[in-house]
Each structure stands twice: as C-alpha cells, then as structure tokens.
GUMI-961716 format. One record per residue (C-alpha): x, y, z. Coordinates in steps of 0.1 Angstrom, whole numbers, plus 2048, in hexadecimal, padded with zeros to 3 digits. Layout:
residues N
X | Y | Z
...
***
This chain:
residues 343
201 | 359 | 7EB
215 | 342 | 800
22C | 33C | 7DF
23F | 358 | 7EE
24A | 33E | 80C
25E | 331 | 7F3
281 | 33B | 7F7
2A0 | 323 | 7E4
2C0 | 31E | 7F5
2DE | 313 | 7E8
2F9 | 30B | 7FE
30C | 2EF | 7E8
32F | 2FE | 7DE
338 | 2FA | 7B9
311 | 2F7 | 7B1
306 | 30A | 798
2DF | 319 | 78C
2D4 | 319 | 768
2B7 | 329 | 757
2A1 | 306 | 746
285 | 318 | 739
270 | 31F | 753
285 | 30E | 76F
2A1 | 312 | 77E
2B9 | 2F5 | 77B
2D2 | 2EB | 796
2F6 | 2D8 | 78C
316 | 2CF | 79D
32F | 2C4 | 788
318 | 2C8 | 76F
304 | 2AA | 778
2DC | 2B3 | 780
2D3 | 2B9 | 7A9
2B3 | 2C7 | 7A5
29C | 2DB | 791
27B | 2ED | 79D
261 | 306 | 785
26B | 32B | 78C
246 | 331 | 793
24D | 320 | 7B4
266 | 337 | 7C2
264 | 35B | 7D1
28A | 35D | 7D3
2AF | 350 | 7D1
2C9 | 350 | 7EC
2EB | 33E | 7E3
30B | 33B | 7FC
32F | 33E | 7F4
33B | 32E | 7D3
31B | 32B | 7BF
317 | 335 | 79D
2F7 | 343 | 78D
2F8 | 343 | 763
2F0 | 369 | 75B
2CF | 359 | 748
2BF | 351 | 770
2CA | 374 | 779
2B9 | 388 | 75C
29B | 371 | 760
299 | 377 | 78A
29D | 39F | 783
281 | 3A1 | 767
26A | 389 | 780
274 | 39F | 79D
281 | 37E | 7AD
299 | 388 | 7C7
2B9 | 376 | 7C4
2D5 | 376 | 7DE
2F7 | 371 | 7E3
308 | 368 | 803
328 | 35D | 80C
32F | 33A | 81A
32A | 348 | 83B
30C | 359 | 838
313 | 37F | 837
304 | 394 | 81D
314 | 39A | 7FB
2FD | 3A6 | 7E0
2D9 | 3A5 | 7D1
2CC | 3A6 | 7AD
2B3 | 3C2 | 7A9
299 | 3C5 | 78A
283 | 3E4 | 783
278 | 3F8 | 798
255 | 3EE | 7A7
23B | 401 | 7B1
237 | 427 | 7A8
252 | 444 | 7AB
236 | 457 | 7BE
236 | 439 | 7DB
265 | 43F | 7DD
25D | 462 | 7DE
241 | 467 | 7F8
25C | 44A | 80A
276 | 465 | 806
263 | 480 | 813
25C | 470 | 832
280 | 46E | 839
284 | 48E | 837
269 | 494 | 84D
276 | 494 | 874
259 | 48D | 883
247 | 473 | 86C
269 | 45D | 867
26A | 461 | 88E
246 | 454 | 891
250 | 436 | 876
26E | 42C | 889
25C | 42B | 8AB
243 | 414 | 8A0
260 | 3FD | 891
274 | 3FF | 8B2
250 | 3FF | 8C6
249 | 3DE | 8B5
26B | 3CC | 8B9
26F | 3D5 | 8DF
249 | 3C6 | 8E1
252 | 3A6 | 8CF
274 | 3A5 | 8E6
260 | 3A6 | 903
24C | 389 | 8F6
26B | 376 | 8EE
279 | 37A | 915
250 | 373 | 922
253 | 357 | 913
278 | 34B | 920
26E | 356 | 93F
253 | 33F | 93E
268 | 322 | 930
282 | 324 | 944
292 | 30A | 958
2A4 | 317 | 975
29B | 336 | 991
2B7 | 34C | 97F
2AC | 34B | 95C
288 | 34F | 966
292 | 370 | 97B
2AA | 382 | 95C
296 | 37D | 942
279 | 38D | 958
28A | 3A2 | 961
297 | 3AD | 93D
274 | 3AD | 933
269 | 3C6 | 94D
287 | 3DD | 93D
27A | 3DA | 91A
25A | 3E1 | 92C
269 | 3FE | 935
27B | 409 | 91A
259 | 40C | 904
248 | 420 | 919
268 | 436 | 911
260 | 437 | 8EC
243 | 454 | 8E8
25A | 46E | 8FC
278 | 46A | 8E6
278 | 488 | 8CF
293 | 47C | 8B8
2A2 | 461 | 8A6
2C4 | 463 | 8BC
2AA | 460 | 8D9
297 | 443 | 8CA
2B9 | 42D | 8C0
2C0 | 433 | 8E8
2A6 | 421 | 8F6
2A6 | 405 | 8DA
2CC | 404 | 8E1
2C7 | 3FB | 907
2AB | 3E7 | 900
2BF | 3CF | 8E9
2DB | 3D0 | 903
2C5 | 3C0 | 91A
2B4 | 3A9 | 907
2D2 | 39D | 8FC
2E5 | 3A0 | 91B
2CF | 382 | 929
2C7 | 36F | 908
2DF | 350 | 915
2C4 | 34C | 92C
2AB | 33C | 912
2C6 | 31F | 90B
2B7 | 302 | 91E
2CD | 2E5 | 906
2EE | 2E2 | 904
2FA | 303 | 91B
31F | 2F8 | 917
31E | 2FD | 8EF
306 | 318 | 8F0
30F | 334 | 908
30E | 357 | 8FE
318 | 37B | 90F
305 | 395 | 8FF
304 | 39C | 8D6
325 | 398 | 8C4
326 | 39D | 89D
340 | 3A2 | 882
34B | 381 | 888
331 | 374 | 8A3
346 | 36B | 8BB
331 | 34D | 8C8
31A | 330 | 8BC
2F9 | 340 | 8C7
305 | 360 | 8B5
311 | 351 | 895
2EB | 33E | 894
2DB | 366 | 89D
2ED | 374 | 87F
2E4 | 35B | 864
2C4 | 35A | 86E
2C6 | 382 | 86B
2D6 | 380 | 845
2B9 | 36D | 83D
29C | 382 | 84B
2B2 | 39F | 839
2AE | 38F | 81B
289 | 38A | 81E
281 | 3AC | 828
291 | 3BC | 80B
282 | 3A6 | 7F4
25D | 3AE | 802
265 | 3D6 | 807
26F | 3D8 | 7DB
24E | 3C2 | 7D8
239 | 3DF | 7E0
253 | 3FA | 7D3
265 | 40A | 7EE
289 | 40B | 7EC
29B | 3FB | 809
2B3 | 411 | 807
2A1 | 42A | 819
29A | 425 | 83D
28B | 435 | 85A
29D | 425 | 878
2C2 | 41F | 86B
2D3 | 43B | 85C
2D8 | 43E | 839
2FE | 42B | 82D
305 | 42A | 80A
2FD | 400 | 800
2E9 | 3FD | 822
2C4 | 3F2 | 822
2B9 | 408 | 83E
296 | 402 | 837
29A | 3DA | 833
2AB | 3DE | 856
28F | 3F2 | 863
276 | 3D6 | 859
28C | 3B9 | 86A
28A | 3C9 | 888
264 | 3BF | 88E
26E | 398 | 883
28D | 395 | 896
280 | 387 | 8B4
263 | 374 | 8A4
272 | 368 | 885
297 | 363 | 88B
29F | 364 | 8B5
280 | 34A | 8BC
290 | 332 | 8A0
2B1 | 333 | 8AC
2A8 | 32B | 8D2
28F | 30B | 8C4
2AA | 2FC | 8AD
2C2 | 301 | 8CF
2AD | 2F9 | 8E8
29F | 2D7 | 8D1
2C2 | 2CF | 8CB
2B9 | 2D0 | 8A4
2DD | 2E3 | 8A6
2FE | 2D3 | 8B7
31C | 2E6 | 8C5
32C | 2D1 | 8A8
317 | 2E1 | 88E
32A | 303 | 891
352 | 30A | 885
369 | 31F | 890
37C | 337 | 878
3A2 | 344 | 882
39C | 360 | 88F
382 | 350 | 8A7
363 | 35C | 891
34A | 33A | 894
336 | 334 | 874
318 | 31D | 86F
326 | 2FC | 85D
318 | 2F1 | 83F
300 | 2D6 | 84E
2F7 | 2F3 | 867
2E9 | 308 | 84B
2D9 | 2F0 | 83C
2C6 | 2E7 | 862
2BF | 30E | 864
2B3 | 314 | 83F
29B | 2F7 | 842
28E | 301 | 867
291 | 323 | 854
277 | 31E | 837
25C | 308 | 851
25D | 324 | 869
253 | 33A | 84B
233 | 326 | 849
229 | 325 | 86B
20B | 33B | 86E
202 | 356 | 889
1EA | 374 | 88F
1F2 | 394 | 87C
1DE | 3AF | 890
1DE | 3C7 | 878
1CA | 3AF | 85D
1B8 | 39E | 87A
1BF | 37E | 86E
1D7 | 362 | 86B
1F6 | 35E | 855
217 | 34B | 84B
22F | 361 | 85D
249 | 35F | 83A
22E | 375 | 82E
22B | 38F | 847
24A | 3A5 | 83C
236 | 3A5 | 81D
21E | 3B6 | 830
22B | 3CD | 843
23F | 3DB | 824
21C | 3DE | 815
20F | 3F1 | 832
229 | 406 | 837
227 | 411 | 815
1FC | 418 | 818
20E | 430 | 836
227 | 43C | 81F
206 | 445 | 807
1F4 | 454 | 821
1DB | 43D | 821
1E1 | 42D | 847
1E8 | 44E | 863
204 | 435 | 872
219 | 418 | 86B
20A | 3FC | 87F
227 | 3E2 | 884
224 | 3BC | 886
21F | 3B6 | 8AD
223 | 390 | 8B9
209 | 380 | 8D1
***
C-alpha cells in the first residue's frame, strides 16, 4: 500500500529514462545515474529537457503508472494515459451526476465545505504561531471570515452561488497568508495570490507545490476509474481536469500551503533559492526543486487521522481515498461525499 508514496522525479536536464527490464534506468550523457525496480514506483514526473525512450512510456500506460511531464519551471504539460480503469457504468453514473443540478451542487459543497474547513485550520494554527500582535489579529480574524463563509454554504442554491463564497473565502485567506512568514520576511513577502507567472517567491513555492498535488490527484482519481476530466466544482474546459482540481481543493491547505510555510519558516528555502525570469515571473531554481521535491515526498509519509476510515494514514495516500469514496458516492453506495477534514 504505501508503494504508492513512491513518486520519481527527474529534474536533471539532458537525462534521459530507459526501460531495463523491469527498471527504469537513468543516464546523462549516457553514462548510468541510477536505476530502481519499476515495482517501487506509483508514478513519473520529469521537468523541462528530459527524455523518456517510448519503451518506459508503453510500459507506464499498460501498468497504469502515471507518468508526467513538466516544464523546467514546473507548469503542467502532458500525461501518459493507459486503459481505461474501472467500469463504463462507474464514468457514466459520474456523468449523470453532472448533469444533475442538485447532486453536483451537493458534491461541490462538500469539496468547497472541506477546503474552507482545512483553511481555517491553516490560519488557527498561524494564529497560534504567530509572532507579533498584528499577525495574531489578521489571521484571526481571516479565520472567523472562513468561519463565516461556511456557514454560507447550505443556502447557496447554485454553483455560481457556491464559487462566490469560495471565491471571497480564498481572497481572504490569501489576503493575510504573508502573515504565516516568521523567517526571512524581506525575501518572503507576498500580497494576495498572483499566478500565471507568480509574481513573488512565496507564490512561485504555492504553485509548484500545486502542480504536484495536481499530478497526484489525477493519478489516484484514474486508479479507481473516474475520468478527471469531469468535475463538479470547475467548469468543464476542453484539456482541463476539473475533477483532479476539485479533489486538490481538500489538500491544498494540508498538503501543499502547510509545506510551503515549514520549508520558509525553517529556512530550508533561501531568498537565493528562487530566480527571476524577464518579464519578472520568479521560478523555483533547480536546487529549490530539488529542496521542495524532497520535503515533497516526506510530507507524503507523514501520517494523520482520516475521519471518514477512523483511523490513521500517510497523507500521499489520502487522495487515493477520497477518489475511492467519491466514486462508492458516485455508485450509490455512500448518501454523501464525505471529504478529508484535517484535525
């Protein structure tokens, strides 16, 4: 079970993956980096200029091994997808509750319910943390508005409604998210959400981390057979996982946010660790990546209290979950989607 903590990354330009039997063997200028059993791995992200022999990539799509591709920067560029999984009885009754109003309403509160909830724990906890009078007021204060804004949730009649509250929400959890920096303010200040570049070091960190969870979530919602394609929250864009984005918006906070304020605030990340494009986009440098993709893959096996199961697991394995309990809803077998709350 935990084999599917186990993601690859592979950052070095020039580098290059080969299929060797039942490994998958690493070279740069064709001389061997490293080579680890295929058994091990759950999935495949490479960055930028990184080639992988069409051999790997027939073998990952018959496996049902997600492999990745992103550019040197992080953003998303494409995914190798096998088969299929799962039943086309599962996609359908998936596409039926799209097109019914009321239960894809129900589905996307939950999802918002539980990321506003996990939010609020996020700025609780800052609150908490916080070193000065100021911080310890706004990011109260923020959480009382998320506080707020979920008691909003069971009156919204539509989806318009829904995205609403969600969209204040996020504008105030961001608005005060500089708040949590307690290391290092001059290098890490940040003024609300910026993206497409990020515009700022804190942002550039938020988005990686976010292109990685993506990845994940996709990966776990084919495991069970729903197509991530089809969401309930985000509308539907023609090459847009609107269900993959619907399930990162339970992890955000807990997964990705929480990381990016411990490698600031433990100074495992410098100001120096961060470039600036032209343009004034800033990017993650390559040591930075590889300081986030480690912290990435241990925060992945830290364990914590899934409510739902009433027991403990690694949280890398929660999307996993939730993909498989949103498709028992999908099934009719659960009455609601219960989402993964923090504690």
């Amino acid at each position: 079970m935990r084999e599917l903590l186990n993601t690859l990354y592979v950052q070095t330009q020039g580098a290059v993956l080969h299929l060797d039997h039942d490994a998958v063997k690493i070279t740069v200028d064709q001389e061997l980096r490293l080579r680890l059993p295929l058994m091990r791995l759950s999935g495949i992200v490479v960055f930028g200029r990184v080639t992988v022999t069409p051999y790997l990539i027939q073998r990952c799509a018959e496996d049902g091994r997600h492999l990745v591709w992103l550019t040197h920067n992080g953003r998303f560029v494409a995914r190798v997808e096998g088969k299929a999984r799962g039943n086309v009885l599962l996609r359908r009754s998936q596409h039926l509750a799209l097109s019914d109003k009321k239960r894809a309403l129900s589905i996307a509160r939950q999802i918002v319910a539980a990321k506003l909830q996990n939010s609020r724990q996020v700025l609780l906890r800052g609150a908490r943390e916080a070193s000065g009078e100021a911080a310890r007021s706004a990011l109260g204060e923020a959480a009382a508005s998320l506080a707020s804004a979920i008691t909003q949730l069971p009156a919204c009649r539509s989806l318009d409604e829904l995205r609403g509250v969600e969209g204040d929400a996020a504008r105030s959890y961001f608005g005060v998210f500089g708040y949590h920096v307690r290391a290092d303010q001059a290098s890490f200040t940040m003024e609300g959400r910026t993206r497409r570049p990020p515009r700022d070091r804190v942002n550039a960190l938020l988005s990686f981390l976010y292109a990685l969870l993506r990845a994940e979530c996709s990966a776990a919602l084919e495991s069970v057979g729903l197509d991530p394609q089809v969401g309930f929250l985000h509308a539907l864009r023609p090459g847009r996982p609107a269900l993959a984005l619907d399930l990162m918006e339970e992890f955000r906070p807990i997964i990705a946010d929480r990381l990016a304020l411990t490698l600031i605030n433990r100074r495992q990340l410098q100001g120096d660790d961060f470039v600036e494009l032209p343009g004034g986009a800033i990017h993650l440098s390559d040591a930075g990546r590889r300081t986030v993709l480690e912290a990435y893959q241990k925060r992945k096996e830290e364990e914590v209290s899934h409510r739902a199961l009433d027991q403990k697991i690694p949280i890398g394995l929660a999307p996993y979950i939730q993909a498989r309990l949103l498709a028992r809803h999908l099934r009719g077998d659960l009455d609601d989607y219960p989402p993964f709350l923090s504690r």
